[in-house]
Every structure is written in structure tokens, then in C-alpha cells.
N, C-alpha and C positions, 0 to 999 in steps of 0.2 A: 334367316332374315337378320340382317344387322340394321342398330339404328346408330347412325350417326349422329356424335356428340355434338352440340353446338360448340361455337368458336368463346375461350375464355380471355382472348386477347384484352390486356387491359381493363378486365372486368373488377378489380380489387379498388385502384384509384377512384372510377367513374360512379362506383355505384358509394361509394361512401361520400364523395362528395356532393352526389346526386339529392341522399339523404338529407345531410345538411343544408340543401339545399328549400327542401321539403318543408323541413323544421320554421327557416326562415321565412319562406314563404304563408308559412301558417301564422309567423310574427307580423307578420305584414298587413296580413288581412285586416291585423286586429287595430290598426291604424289607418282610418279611411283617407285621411287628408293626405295621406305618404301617395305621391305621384307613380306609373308606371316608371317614372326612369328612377326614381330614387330607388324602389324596390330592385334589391339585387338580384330576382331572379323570375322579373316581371311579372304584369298582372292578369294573362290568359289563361283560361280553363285549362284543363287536361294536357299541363306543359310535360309532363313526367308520365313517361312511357317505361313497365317492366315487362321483360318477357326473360327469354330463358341465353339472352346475352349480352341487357344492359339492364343494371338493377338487376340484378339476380341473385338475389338474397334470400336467406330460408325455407329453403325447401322447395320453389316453385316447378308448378306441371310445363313441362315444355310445352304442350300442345293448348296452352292457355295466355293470352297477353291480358296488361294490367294498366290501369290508367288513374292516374290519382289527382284528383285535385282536394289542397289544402285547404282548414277552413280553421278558423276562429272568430268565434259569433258570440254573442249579448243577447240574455234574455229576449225572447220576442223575434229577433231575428231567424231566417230562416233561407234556405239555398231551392231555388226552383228549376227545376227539369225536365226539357222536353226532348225526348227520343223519337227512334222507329226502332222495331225489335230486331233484333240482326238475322241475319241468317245461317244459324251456328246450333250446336248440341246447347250450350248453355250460357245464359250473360246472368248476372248480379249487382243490384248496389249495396256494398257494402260499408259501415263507419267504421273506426278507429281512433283508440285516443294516441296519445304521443307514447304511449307504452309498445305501442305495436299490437294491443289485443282490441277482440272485438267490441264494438258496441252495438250492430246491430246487421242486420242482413235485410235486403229483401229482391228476392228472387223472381224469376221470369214470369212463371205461371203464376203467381202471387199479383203481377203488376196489372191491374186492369187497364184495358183499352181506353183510348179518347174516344168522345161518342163517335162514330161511325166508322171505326177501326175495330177490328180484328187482333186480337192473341194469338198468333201460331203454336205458341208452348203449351197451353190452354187449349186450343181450337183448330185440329189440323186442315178444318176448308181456309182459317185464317192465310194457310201457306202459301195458297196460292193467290192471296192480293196484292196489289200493288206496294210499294211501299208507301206511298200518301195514303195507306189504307191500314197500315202497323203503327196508328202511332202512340203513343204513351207519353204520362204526364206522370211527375213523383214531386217530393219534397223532403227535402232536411231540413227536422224540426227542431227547436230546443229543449221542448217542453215533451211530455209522451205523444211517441207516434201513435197513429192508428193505422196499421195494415191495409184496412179495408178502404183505404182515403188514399193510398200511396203515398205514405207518410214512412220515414226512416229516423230515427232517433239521432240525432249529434251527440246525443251524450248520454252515459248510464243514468237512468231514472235513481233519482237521489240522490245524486250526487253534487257536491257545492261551491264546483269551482265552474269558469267559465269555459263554453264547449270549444275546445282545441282541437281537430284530428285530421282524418284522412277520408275523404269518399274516394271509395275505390271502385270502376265497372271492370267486371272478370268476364271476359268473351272466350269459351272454350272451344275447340274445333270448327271454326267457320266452315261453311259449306264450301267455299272460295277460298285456300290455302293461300292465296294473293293478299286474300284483305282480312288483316286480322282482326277487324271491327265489324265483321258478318256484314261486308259491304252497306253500311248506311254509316253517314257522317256520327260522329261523338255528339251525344246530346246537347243540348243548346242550355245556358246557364245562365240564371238572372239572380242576383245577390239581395235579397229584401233587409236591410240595415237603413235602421235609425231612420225609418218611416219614408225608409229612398227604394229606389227599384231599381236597379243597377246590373243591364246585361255586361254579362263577363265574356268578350270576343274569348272564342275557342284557339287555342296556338298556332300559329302557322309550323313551327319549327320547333324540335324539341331543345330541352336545357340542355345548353353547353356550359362542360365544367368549366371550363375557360374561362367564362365571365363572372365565376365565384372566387374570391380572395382563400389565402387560405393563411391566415393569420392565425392567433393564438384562438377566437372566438372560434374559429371556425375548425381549427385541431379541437378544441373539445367537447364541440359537438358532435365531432368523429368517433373521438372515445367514448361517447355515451350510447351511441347507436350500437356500437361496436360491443356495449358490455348489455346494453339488452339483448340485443340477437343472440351472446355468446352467451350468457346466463340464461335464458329462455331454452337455444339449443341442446347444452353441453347436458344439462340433466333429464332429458327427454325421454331416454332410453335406461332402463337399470343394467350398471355394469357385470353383474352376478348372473345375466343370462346368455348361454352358448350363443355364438357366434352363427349367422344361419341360422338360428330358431325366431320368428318372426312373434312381436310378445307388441301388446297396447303401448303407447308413449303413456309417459306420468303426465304430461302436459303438454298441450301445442300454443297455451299462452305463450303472448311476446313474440307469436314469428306469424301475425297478419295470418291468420286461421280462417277457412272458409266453411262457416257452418255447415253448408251442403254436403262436404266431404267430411269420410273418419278414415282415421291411417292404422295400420299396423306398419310395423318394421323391425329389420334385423342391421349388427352393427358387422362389418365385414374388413379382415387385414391383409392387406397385399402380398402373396409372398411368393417370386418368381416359380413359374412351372404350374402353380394350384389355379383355379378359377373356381367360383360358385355355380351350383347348379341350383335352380328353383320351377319347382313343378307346380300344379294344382289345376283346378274348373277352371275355366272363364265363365265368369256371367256375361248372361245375353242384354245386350244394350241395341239402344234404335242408331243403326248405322245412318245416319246424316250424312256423311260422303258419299255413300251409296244412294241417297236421292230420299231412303226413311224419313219418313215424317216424327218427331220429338217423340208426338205422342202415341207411338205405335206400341199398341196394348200387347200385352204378355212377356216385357221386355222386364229384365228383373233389377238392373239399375241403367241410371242416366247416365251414367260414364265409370270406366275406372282405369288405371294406369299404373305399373311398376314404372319406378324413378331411382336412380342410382344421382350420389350424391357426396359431396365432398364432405368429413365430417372435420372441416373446420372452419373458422367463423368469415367469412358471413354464409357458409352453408348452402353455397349455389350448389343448383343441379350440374349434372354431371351428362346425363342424357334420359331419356322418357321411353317406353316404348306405349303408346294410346292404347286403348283395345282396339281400334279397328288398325293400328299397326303393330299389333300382335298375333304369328301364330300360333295356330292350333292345329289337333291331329280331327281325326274323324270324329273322335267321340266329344271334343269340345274343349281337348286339357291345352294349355299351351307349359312352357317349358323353356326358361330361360337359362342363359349362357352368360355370368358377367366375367369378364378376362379382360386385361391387358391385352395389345395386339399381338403380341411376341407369342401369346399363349393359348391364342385360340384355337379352338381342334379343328382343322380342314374339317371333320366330320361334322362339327355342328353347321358351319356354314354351306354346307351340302346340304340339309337337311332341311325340308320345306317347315317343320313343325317345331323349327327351333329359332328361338329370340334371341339373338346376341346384343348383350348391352355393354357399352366399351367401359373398363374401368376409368379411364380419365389419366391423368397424370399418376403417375409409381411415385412423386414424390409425396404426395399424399394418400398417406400408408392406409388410413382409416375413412370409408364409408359408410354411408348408412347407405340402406335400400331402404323404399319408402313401398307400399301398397295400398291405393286408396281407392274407396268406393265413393260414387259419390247419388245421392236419392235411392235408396232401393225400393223396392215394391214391398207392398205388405208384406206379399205371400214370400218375397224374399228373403224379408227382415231379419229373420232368426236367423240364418245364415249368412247374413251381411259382414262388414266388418264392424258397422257401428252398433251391432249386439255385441259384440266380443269388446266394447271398451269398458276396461276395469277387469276384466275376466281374462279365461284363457281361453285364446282365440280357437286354438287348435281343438278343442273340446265342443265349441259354437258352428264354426265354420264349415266343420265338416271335409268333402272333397274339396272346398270351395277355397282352405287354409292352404296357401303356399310354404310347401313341407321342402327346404332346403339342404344342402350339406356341399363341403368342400372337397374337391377333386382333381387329381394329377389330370392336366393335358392329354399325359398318356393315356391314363385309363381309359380317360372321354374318347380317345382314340379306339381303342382297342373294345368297349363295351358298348359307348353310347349313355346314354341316361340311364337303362338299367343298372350299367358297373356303377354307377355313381350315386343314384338312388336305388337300391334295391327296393320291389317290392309296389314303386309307384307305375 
């Protein structure tokens, strides 16, 4: 099975001006009397769409879109929200400061219903109501949230500067590969400032870089984006471990991190004729494209997905394969293939139990592959990935660690996965 890479056309300009754009617009905020037309990058909710070929910066899962609205708010002040739950494996609202790390999360099952709504995430008879029957209400607060209110922090508790960031909704595998917002509109946003109540109309249209200058302010707001991602990114991985041995990151501050998920990863060099092989378990997750309901019990996590990816800055993906677009053999192992096109073995793409993931451009020499779980089950946990952070993974993991090594075309030719992993 091969997964096709998304298109990188133009994705270097667009998404750093996008950023900057972001930035601005959180400047904005913080000035009510500044009209929509003065604001250069207007004043509609969720103008800034990332998915895996606009904004696609640090790491992200292809099979996941991102939606950010900026905010900078004053004591008291606080951002209101009205949803319906999508119809997807996973949504989130997440905050951010201007650093790009987290300040708070809160997640599907966590979001309580409006009265006489339903939680599908939470409550699988919820799946099959209407959607005037999924709906949900949250808030961004300045002050400490409370979970249990649907309440999300703006800003790290103790902290003394004024709440500047990002709210971000993460929708992962919609049921509807068409609508990448699990078919229900972007939640509805009302701005509670300086004792006003101010709905923020949702975008019709996303930002175009076009209508951002790009002057000296706006170059070095580029540069600053540009050296957090690349400071954040570049030390993530310790250089001192073989290539193909999949080891914890030192840190995923600075690259918009989603609690839910933990990664391991390996750092990988291009060199005509060799490809990587990567074997291991799949864990069992609730197939939602297959019609599974979220909460179908016995399933050992909510998602998980190898991601191959450019390792330089701004660190876009390169291509995903999901678990439900990953094979496997009988007994549940799947078994990936990442090559350049020139080098892939006919045998692997023959081969129903085998994953090809395209390396991306040759002229970027250096990868990371990414491995992430995301919610495991109790009974999972120890085996997870997120027990193996700070540790080694491959002593935790068990069958479940993706045990890799690098290998001639030909051999893949001539052996298959055994010539190339013995042993697995």
C-alpha cells in the first residue's frame, strides 16, 4: 500500500507569511477600536486553516486539519463558544502562547453537552442524534479554567503578562474524508471585552497572503517564527543515536504540541539505492471510517500514525500513513517501506502487508519519521508510547516498538522484510 504524499507546492512562502499573519492578528485583537478594514488580516473567527499543505509546519498528522483563531485579551475578558461535535475519531480546543507551546487543552470526551444534547465521544447512543442534538458550549478564560465548566485557560496560571495566543480546534479523521470539520460548521464565537459582547462572524474565505505586506516588520516577524520552530525542532532528537533506532524527543515545546499525543522518532539520510524498513504491532483503535463508534471498548488507543517528514525548518510533513491506512499481516504487525520513487522494491508494492511512505524530495537529505499514539487505554499504557517518554522506548514497548534498519532495494527485492530485518 503506498500513501501519497501531499502536494508542497509553494508551501515555504504561504505558510510563513500565514504565521505572520497570525501574530498580527493577535495584535489586533488587542485593539478594539482598530476597524475590520484597518486590520490587515481582518476580523473573522477561524480565518487560518493548517492541514498537511497550507501552514504545514512542525510536524503535523496529515489525517488531521487545524483551525486557529488569535486572541489577546485583558484581565476579565474572555472568548465564548458554541459547537456540535463533529463526526470524526478526534476534535480538541487547544491554547498557545506566542512561543508556539501549550497552555492548555481540552478535549472531546472532557467537553460536556448543552442541556439536551448528547456527547458522542463520551456516549455512543449520543452517535446517532441529530446534530441540533451534539451541541456544546466552552470558554477561554483569563483567569484559572475549570474543566468541569468547559472552561480552557488563555494563559499559563501565574503568569504576568497579558494572555496573547492561539486557540486551536484539531479535528482528526472525519467520518466524511470531504469535510474536514466532521461535517458541522466551525463553532460560533462571541469576544466578551471591556464589558461588551461581541460575535465574531466566522470567515467566509481563508487568508490570503496577498493582502499582507511584506516590509521590514513583516521580514522579522518571519525570522522569529522561523527561529522558534527551528530552535524547538533542530534539538528534538539526540544526535548520538543510530539512525533507524526510534528513541523519545528531548522536547516537542515550540512546535504547537498536542497533549493527547506522545511521539517517538528516528532521524533518517537519503542515499540512492537504500530505503528504511520499519516493522512492529499495531494497536487496535475504533475504526470510525468503518462506521465504529469512538467509544468502542477494548480498543487500546484513539489513534496512532507513522509520519515521515522533512527535517528542516519549518518541518512539514512529508506524508502520514493513519492506522486505518496502514497495513497489516494476519497477526496484526504492519511494516513500512520509506523510499524515494526510483527505489522502491516492486516487491513491497506487491505486497498487501506492506506500507510505502514516499521519502519526499532527495534534495532534502535528512528526515525524521515520527510515531505517535494518541489516548491509550489503561490496560495499554505501559506499552504505549507515552510510558516510554524519558526512557527507552524499546525496553517499554515491547512488540508494540518499531524496530527499523536500512536496506538495498535489492535485498528488499531478493528477501523481503526478513533480508532486511532478520528475526522480525
Amino acid at each position: 500500500m503506498a500513501v501519497r504524499a501531499p502536494s508542497t507546492a509553494g508551501r515555504g512562502r504561504r505558510l510563513t507569511t500565514v504565521l505572520v499573519g497570525v501574530l498580527a492578528a493577535a495584535h489586533a485583537l488587542a485593539m478594539p477600536t482598530v476597524t475590520a478594514a484597518q486590520q490587515p488580516v481582518g476580523s473573522c473567527a477561524w480565518q487560518f486553516r493548517s492541514d498537511a499543505t497550507v501552514l504545514d509546519i512542525a510536524f503535523p498528522d496529515a489525517a488531521a486539519t487545524y483551525w486557529v483563531l488569535p486572541y489577546a485579551l485583558t484581565p476579565g475578558d474572555s472568548i465564548e463558544l458554541h459547537g456540535t461535535y463533529p463526526a470524526a475519531r478526534y476534535f480538541s480546543l487547544n491554547t498557545y502562547g506566542t512561543n508556539f507551546d501549550t497552555v492548555d487543552t481540552l478535549r472531546d470526551a472532557q467537553i460536556a453537552p448543552d442541556p439536551g444534547s448528547g456527547n458522542p465521544f463520551a456516549d455512543a447512543a449520543a452517535e446517532a442524534l441529530p446534530p441540533s442534538a451534539r451541541r456544546w458550549s466552552a470558554t477561554v478564560v483569563t483567569g484559572p479554567a475549570d474543566h468541569a465548566r468547559n472552561e480552557i485557560a488563555a494563559l499559563p496560571a501565574g503568569s504576568p503578562t497579558a494572555p496573547v495566543g492561539f486557540l486551536i480546534i484539531r479535528v482528526y479523521v472525519p467520518d466524511d474524508p470531504a469535510s474536514a470539520s466532521g461535517g458541522v460548521p466551525l463553532p460560533d464565537v462571541t469576544l466578551h471585552q471591556g464589558g461588551r459582547a461581541v460575535p465574531v462572524p466566522t470567515c467566509t474565505a481563508e487568508f490570503d497572503p496577498a493582502d499582507y505586506g511584506s516590509g521590514p516588520v513583516e521580514r522579522a516577524a518571519e525570522a522569529a517564527v522561523d527561529r522558534i520552530v527551528e530552535s524547538a525542532a533542530s534539538g528534538a532528537f539526540p544526535g548520538d543515536v543510530p539512525e533507524t533506532t526510534f528513541v523519545s524527543p528531548a522536547t516537542t515545546s515550540g512546535l504547537f504540541p498536542n497533549g493527547d499525543n506522545k511521539y517517538i522518532g528516528t532521524v533518517l539520510t537519503y542515499q540512492p539505492g537504500r530505503i528504511a524498513v520499519v516493522r512492529g504491532k499495531a494497536p487496535t483503535f475504533p475504526d470510525t471510517r468503518a462506521g465504529e463508534p469512538v467509544t468502542t471498548p477494548g480498543r487500546q488507543v484513539r489513534y496512532w500514525s507513522m509520519c515521515q517528514n522533512d527535517q528542516v525548518t519549518p518541518y512539514p510533513v512529508v506524508a502520514c500513513a493513519a492506522d486505518f491506512e496502514t497495513a497489516v499481516d494476519a497477526e496484526g504487525w504492519f511494516t513500512y517501506v520509506v523510499a524515494a520513487p526510483e527505489d522502491v522494491p516492486a516487491r513491497a508494492t506487491a505486497d498487501p502487508t506492506v506500507t510505502v511512505l514516499p521519502w519526499g524530495s532527495t534534495a532534502v537529505p535528512k528526515k525524521t519519521l515520527l510515531y505517535r499514539n494518541m489516548l491509550p487505554s489503561d490496560e495499554f499504557l505501559p506499552q504505549s508510547v507515552q510510558s516510554a517518554q524519558g526512557g527507552d522506548p524499546a525496553a517499554t514497548m515491547g512488540p508494540y516498538y518499531p524496530r527499523g534498519a536500512y536496506c538495498e532495494t535489492s535485498t528488499f527485492e531478493a528477501g523481503g522484510v526478513a533480508a532486511c530485518l532478520p528475526g522480525q
